[in-house]
C-alpha positions in Angstrom: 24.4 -6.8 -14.7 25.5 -4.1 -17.4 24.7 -0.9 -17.2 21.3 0.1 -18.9 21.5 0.7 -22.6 20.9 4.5 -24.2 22.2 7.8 -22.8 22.0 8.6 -18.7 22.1 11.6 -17.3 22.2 12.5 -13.4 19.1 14.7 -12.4 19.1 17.5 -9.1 17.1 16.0 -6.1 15.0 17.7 -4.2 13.4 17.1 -1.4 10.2 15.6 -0.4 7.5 17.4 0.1 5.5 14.8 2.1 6.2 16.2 5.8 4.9 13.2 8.1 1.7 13.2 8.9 1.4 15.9 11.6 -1.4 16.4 14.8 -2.2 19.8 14.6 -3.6 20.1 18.0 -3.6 23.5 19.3 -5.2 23.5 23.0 -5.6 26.8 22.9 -6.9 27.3 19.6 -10.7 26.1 18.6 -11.5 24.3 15.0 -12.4 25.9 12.4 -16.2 26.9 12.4 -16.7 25.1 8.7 -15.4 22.0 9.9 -17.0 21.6 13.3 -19.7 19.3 13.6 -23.0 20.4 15.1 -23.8 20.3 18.8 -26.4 20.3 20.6 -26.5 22.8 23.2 -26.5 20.9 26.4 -28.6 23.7 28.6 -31.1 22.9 25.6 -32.6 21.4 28.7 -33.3 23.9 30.6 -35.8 25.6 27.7 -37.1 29.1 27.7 -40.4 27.7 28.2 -39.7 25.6 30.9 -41.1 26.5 34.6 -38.5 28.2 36.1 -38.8 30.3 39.6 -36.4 32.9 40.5 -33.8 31.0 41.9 -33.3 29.1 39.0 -34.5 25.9 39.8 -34.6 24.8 36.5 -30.9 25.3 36.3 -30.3 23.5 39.4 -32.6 20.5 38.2 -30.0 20.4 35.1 -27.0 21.0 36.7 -27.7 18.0 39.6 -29.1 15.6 36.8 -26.8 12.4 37.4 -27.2 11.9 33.9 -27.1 15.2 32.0 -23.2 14.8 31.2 -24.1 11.8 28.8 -26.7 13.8 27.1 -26.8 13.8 23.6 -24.2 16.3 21.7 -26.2 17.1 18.4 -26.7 20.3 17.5 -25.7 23.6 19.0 -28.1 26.7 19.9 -25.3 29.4 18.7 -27.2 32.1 20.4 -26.5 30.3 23.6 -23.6 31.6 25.6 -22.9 27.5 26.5 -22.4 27.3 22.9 -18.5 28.2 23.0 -15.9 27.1 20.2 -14.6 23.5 21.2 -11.3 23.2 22.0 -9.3 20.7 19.9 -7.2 18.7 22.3 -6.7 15.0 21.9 -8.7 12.8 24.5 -7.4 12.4 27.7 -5.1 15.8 27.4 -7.6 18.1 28.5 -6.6 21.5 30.1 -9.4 22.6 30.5 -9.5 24.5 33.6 -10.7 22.9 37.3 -11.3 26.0 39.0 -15.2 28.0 39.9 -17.6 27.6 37.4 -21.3 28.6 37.0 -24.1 26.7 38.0 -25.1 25.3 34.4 -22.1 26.0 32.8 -21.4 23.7 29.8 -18.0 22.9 28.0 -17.6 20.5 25.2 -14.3 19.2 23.6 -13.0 16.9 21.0 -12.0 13.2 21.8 -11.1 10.0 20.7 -11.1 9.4 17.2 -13.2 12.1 16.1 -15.4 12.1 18.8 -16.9 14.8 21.6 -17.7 14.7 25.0 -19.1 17.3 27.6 -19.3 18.8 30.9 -21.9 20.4 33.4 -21.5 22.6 36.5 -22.8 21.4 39.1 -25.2 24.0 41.5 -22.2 24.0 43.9 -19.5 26.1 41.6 -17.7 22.9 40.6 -17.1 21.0 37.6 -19.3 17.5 37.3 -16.9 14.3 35.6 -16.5 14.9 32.2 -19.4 12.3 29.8 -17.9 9.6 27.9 -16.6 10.1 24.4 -18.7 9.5 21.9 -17.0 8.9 18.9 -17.2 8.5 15.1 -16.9 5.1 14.5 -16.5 5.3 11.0 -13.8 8.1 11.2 -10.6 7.6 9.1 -8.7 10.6 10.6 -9.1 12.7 14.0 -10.1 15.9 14.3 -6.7 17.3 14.8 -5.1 16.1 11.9 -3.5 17.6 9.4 -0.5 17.2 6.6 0.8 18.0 3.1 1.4 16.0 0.7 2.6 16.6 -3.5 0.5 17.2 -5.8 0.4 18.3 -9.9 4.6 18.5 -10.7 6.3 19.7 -7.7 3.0 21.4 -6.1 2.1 21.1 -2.9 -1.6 20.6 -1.4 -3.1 20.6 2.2 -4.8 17.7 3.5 -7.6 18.0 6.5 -9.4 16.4 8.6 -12.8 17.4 7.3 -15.5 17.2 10.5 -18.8 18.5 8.8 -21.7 16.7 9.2 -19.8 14.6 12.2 -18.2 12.8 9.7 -14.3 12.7 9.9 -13.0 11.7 6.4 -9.7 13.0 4.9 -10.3 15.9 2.4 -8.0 17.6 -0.5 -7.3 21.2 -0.6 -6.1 23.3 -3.8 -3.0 22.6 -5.5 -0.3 25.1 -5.3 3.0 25.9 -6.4 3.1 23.5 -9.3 5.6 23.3 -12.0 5.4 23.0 -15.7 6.6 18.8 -15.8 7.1 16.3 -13.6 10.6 15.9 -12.6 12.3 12.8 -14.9 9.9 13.4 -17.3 11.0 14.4 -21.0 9.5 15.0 -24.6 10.9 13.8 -28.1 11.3 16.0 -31.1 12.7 14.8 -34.2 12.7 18.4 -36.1 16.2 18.3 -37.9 17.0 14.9 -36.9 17.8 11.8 -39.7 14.8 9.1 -39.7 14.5 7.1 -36.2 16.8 9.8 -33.6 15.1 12.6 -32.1 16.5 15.7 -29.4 15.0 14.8 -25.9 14.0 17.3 -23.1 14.4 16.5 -19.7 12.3 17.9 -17.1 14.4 19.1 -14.3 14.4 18.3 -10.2 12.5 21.9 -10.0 9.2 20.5 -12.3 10.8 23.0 -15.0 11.8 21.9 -18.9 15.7 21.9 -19.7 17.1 22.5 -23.1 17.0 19.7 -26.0 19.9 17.5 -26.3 21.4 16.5 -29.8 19.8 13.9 -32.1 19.7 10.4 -30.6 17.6 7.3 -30.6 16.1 8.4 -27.2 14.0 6.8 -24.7 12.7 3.6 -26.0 11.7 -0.4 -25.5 13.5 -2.7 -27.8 12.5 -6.1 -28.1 13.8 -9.3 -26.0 15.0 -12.4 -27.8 12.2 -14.9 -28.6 11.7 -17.2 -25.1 12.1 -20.8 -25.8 8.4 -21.3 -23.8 4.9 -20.4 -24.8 3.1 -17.5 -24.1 1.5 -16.9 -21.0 0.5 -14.6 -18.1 0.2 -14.8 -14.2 3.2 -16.9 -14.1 6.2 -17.1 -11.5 8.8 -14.6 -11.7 11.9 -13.9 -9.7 15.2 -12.6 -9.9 17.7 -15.4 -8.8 21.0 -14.1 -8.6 21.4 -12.6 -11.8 19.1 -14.3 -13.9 15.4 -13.8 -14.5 13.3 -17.2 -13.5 10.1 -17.6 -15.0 7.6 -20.6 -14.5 4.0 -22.2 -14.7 1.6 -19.3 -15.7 -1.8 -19.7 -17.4 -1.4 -20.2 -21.4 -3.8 -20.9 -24.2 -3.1 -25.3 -23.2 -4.1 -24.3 -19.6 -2.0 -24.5 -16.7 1.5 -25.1 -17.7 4.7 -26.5 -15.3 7.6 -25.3 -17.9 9.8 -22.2 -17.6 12.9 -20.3 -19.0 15.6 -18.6 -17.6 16.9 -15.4 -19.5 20.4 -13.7 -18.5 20.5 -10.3 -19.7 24.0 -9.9 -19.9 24.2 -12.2 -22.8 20.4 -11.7 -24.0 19.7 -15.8 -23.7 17.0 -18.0 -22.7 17.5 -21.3 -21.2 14.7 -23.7 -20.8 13.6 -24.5 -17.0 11.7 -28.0 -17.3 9.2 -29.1 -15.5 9.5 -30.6 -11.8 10.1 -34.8 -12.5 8.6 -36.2 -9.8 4.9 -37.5 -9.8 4.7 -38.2 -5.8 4.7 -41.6 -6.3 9.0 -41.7 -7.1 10.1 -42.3 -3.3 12.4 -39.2 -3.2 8.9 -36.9 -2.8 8.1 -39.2 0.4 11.6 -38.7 2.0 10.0 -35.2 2.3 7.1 -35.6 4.2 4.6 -36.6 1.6 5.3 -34.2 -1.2 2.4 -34.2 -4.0 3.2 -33.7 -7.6 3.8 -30.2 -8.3 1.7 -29.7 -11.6 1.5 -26.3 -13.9 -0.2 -23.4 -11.7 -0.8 -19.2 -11.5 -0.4 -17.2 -8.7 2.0 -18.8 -7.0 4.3 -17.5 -3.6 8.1 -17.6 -4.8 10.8 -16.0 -3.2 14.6 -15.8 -3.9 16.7 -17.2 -1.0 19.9 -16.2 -2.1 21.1 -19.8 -3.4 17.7 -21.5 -4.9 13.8 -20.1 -5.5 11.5 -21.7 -3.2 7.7 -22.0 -3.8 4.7 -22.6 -2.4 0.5 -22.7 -3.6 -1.0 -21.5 -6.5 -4.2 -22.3 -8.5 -4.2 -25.2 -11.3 -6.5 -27.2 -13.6 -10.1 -27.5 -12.3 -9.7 -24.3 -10.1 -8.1 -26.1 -7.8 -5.9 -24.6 -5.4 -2.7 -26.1 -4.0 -1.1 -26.7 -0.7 1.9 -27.9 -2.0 5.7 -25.9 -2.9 8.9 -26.8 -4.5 12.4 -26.0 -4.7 14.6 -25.0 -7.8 18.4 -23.8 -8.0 19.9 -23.5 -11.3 22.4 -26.3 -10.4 20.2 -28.9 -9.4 17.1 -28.3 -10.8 13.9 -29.0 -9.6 13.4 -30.5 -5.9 9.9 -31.6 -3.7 9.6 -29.9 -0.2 7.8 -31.6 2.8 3.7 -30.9 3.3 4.2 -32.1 6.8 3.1 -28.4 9.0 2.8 -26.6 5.6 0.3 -24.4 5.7 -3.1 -24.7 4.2 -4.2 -24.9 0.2 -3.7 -21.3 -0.8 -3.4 -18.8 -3.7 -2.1 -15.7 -3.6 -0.1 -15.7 -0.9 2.9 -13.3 0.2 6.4 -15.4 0.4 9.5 -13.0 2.4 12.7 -14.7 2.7 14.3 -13.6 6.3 18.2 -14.0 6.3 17.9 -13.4 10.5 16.2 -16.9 11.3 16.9 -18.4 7.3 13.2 -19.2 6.6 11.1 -18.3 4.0 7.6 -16.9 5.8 4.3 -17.7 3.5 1.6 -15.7 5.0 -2.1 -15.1 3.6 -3.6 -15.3 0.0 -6.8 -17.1 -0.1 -8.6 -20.4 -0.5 -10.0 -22.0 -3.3 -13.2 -19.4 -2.7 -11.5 -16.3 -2.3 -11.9 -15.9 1.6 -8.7 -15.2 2.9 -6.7 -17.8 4.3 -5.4 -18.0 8.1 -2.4 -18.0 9.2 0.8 -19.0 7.6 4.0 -21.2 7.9 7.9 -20.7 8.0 9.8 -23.4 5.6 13.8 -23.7 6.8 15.3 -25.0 3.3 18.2 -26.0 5.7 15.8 -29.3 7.3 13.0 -29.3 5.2 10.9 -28.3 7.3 8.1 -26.6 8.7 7.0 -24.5 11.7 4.0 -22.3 12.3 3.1 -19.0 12.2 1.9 -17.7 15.4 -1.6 -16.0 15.0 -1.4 -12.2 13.7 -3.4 -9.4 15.8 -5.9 -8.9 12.8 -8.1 -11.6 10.8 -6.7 -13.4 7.9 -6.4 -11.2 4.6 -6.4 -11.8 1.1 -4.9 -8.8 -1.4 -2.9 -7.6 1.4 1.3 -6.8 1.0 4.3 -8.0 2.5 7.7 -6.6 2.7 11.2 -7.7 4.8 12.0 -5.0 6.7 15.7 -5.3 6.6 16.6 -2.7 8.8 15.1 -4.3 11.8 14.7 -7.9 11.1 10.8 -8.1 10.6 8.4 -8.7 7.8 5.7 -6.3 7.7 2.0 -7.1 6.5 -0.2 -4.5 5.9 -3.5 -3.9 4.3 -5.7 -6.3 2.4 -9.3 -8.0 2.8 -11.2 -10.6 3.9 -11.9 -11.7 0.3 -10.9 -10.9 -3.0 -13.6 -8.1 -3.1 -13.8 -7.3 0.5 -13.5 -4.0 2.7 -9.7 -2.8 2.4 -8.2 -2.6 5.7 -5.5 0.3 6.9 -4.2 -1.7 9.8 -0.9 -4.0 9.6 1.7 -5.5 11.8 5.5 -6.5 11.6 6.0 -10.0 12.5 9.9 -11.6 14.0 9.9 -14.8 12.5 13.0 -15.9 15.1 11.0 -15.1 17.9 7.5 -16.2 16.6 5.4 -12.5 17.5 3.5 -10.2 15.8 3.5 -6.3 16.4 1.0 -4.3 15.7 1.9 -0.7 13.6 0.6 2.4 13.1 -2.8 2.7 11.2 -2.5 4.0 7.6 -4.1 7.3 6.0 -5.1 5.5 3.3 -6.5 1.6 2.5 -6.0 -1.0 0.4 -6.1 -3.9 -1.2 -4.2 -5.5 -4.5 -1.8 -2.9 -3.8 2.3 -2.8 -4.4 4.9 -2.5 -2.1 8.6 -2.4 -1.8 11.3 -1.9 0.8 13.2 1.3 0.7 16.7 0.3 2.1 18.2 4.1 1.3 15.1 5.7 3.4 14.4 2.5 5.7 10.5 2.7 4.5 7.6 0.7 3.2 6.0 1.9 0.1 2.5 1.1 -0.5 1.2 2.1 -3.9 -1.8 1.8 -6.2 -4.6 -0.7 -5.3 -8.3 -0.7 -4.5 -9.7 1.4 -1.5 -12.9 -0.1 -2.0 -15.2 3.0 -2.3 -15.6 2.1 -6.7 -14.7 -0.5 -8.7 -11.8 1.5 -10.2 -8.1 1.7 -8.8 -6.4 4.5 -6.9 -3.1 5.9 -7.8 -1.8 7.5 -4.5 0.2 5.3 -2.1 1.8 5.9 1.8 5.1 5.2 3.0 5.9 4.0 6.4 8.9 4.6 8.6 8.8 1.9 11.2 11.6 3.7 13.2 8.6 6.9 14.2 5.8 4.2 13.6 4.7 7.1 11.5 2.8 6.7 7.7 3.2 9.7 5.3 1.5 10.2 1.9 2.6 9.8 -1.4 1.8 11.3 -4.5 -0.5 10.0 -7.0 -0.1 8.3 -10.2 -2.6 9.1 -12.0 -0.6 12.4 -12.6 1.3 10.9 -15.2 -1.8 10.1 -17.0 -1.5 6.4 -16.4 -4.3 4.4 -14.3 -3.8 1.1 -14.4 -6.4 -1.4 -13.2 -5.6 -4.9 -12.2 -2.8 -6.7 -14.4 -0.4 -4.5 -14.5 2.9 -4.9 -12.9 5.4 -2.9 -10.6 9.0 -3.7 -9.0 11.8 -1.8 -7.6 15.1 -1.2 -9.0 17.6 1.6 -8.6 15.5 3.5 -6.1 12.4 3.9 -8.3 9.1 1.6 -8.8 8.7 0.9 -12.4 4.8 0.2 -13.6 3.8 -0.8 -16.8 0.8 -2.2 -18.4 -2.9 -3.5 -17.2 -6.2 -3.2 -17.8 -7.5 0.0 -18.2 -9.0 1.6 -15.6 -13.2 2.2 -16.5 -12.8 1.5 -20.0 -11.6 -1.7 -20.4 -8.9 -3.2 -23.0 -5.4 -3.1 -22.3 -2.8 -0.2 -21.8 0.6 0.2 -22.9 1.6 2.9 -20.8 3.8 3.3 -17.8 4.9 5.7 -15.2 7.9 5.4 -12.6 8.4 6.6 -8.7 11.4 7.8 -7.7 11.8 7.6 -3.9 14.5 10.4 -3.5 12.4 13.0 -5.3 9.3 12.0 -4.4 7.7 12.2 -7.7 5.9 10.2 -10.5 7.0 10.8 -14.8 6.0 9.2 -17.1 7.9 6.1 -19.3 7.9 5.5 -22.7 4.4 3.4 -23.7 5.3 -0.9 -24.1 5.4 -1.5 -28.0 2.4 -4.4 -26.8 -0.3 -3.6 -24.7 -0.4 -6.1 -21.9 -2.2 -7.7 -18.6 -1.0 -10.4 -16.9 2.8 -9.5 -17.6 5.6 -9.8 -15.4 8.8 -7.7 -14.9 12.0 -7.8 -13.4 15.1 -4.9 -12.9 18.0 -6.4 -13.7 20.1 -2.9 -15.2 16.9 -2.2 -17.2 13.1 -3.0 -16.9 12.7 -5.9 -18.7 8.8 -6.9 -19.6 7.4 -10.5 -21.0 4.4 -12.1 -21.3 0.6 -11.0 -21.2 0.2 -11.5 -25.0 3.6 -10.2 -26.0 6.8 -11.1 -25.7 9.6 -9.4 -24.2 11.0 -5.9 -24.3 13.7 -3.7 -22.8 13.3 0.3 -21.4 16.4 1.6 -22.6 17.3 5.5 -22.6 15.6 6.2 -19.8 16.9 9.0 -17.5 
């Protein structure tokens, strides 16, 4: 590829300020007041207005109840001396001390996710067996929890683990620190320039505004040669060595089976026809049975290093496919065996893993939108197919899927049981060569129709925009996970920038960054032209010049420059672009 047309200019890192998420578990120091939930004072029993003789028998009757450990934990009586702060201690850690106690004594701690349990002393001086742990069971953090993550340009803001009203849910605190821009970030001014240039500003690595360059076209997309195909949008697209490979798609005929691929080192198309065969030819039944592959959307395509292979998709009459393909630039078009493919699917995930040289399809849904089980591993060596041993979570639809290069693995995380269903957290990394599934860390945050992308410099999974679920509307903040710790830290939000994207849009990685462009508006409807980028190093969002056509259903590649087509344009190039 050539380098990426317009000026370039090398901005100061700095560093992340996304510590990993962090226990904050101090055993000897209790939770704040304003974020404990209430408790109910366990010597509640032994009322003021209850017989009691001088001995004290009501307190022995409580503190020799088999069952007053398990008693409920609502809410405290704070002028009760039982009533002491809880210590916050992850369950099972305990040091709470064994020694003498007093008859009717009560302690209480934090457990579990969220959760709190309690203790009586027993008439005889001694502890009775902790009660079991009753826990939050909708609680998306634990009570110990606590981390920082960026916020506003170059801020920083706390995150908690907010525990009033016995509900554990992650909450915000105040931004800080914050700089004037966000870093990459830059503003055009054509005072004393001729017609068409204009002296750019780049915000620095510090969130701060550097001085104004001379005049210069600037930042900028400039249009893509005409494609040889006709329009359309949710269509195949892939980077095959150093060509971009577009196919099928949904056009204003209907579901169409040509492509084009376009080289941007000589800015030209090449027309991709559609696959020959019908099914019926011979050469589809030498592999297993092959059906014809007919114009779809939404189809699983991956880049194996010598040809695309493909699998799925929705076509004419809604009807979704079980059947994939082959194409390398050399040979065209080729059918690939249905025998142990997996079942009729749309929007599945396809990872090509170089260990075992098979591409894994995994997920996507059926021709109802519940998610599909399972998945399937194609060898392009045999033709054939092997199975996918079963995952340690239910089949998921909306979820993403990366190829964990540093340790072999492709990791799924996230998604739903249907196209609308609860996002998960949960995910697993699967070894394709030796067929087994292990499960990862929870995430902070959940998702579904999100982005992902391997981060070979920093060995991470980003996860980025999608649904969580709670509205109709998208979220722009994201997690990355380390699989070396096991550990998921936050990342900042997009919506920042001023750009929030619905569904439609698109995102890819190149040069360290995510590029997103385009969509449907988030709330409002219509279509946006606007676009923001991630760099990984700085750990920051800025904003990219607007597309010249506002677009959903688009696709776009890196290849030395973000190049955008389709979703009712046609194609353009970011130049200029720090």
């Amino acid at each position: 590829m050539g380098p990426m047309n317009g000026s370039r200019r090398n901005l100061a890192s700095f560093g992340s300020v996304l510590p990993l998420l962090v226990a904050a578990c101090a055993q000897t120091q209790s939770p704040s007041p304003t974020l404990e939930p209430p408790v109910q004072d366990a010597s509640a029993e032994v009322s003021s207005d209850a017989p009691s003789d001088a001995n004290g028998d009501a307190v022995h009757d409580a503190a020799n109840d088999p069952d007053a450990a398990d008693a409920p934990i609502d809410s405290a009586d704070a002028s009760s001396a039982d009533a002491a702060p809880d210590v916050c201690v992850p369950f099972g850690e305990s040091d709470a001390g064994e020694g003498p106690c007093s008859a009717g004594q009560v302690e209480r701690e934090w457990c579990g996710a969220c959760g709190r349990r309690q203790r009586f002393c027993g008439n005889d001086g001694a502890w009775k067996p902790w009660s079991d742990c009753l826990e939050d069971e909708l609680a998306v953090c634990t009570q110990c929890e606590a981390a920082e993550v960026s916020c506003g340009f170059c801020g920083k803001r706390p995150v908690t683990c907010e525990t009033s009203q016995q509900v554990c849910r992650w909450t915000l605190g105040a931004c800080v620190q914050a700089g004037a821009c966000a870093a990459g970030d830059y503003q055009a001014d054509a005072t004393g320039c001729d017609p068409g240039l204009v002296r750019v500003r780049w915000c620095t690595g510090a969130c701060e505004w550097g001085p104004s360059g001379v005049c210069e076209k600037g930042p900028r997309w400039e249009p893509l040669p005409e494609a040889p195909i006709a329009p359309r949008r949710d269509f195949v697209s892939v980077v095959a060595a150093d060509r971009w490979f577009i196919w099928g798609g949904l056009g204003a005929s209907g579901y169409l089976d040509d492509g084009a691929l376009f080289d941007p080192s000589s800015d030209a198309w090449e027309p991709i026809a559609a696959p020959a065969w019908d099914g019926a030819d011979g050469g589809a039944d030498a592999g297993g049975g092959a059906e014809s592959f007919v114009g779809r959307s939404d189809v699983a395509a991956v880049w194996t290093g010598s040809e695309i292979v493909l699998f799925g998709g929705r076509g004419a009459g809604d009807a979704v496919s079980g059947v994939g393909a082959r194409w390398a630039h050399a040979t065209g078009w080729s059918a690939i065996s249905t025998q142990g493919a997996p079942s009729a699917r749309v929007g599945a995930s396809a990872v090509w893993s170089p260990s075992a040289g098979r591409v894994i399809v995994w997920g996507g849904a059926g021709k109802y939108g519940a998610a599909a089980a399972g998945g399937g591993r194609y060898a392009p060596s045999d033709d054939a197919w092997s199975a996918v041993s079963n995952a340690p979570f239910a089949a998921r639809v909306g979820h993403v899927a990366v190829w964990d290069g540093a340790h072999a693995r492709m990791i799924v995380w996230g998604g739903a049981d249907d196209d609308m269903g609860v996002p998960q957290r949960s995910g697993a990394a699967y070894d394709p060569v030796t067929d087994t599934w292990t499960p990862i860390a929870d995430a902070p945050i959940r998702r579904r129709h999100a982005v992902a992308f391997w981060d070979a410099a920093s060995s991470r999974m980003l996860v980025l925009m999608g649904e969580d679920g709670a509205w109709g509307g998208p979220r722009g903040d994201g997690a990355a996970y380390e699989p070396s710790t096991n550990r998921w830290e936050m990342l900042p939000d997009l919506a920042l920038t001023g750009y929030a994207p619905g569904r439609g849009h698109t995102a890819v990685w190149g040069e360290g960054r995510v590029w997103a462009v385009g969509g449907d508006v988030a709330w409002a409807g219509g279509l946006t032209a606007l676009g923001a980028r991630y760099d990984s190093a700085t750990d920051a969002w800025a904003r990219i010049p607007p597309l010249a056509v506002a677009r959903s259903g688009h696709r776009s590649v890196y290849a030395g420059a973000l190049l955008v087509w389709g979703g009712g344009g046609g194609g353009e190039r970011l130049v200029g672009v720090e």
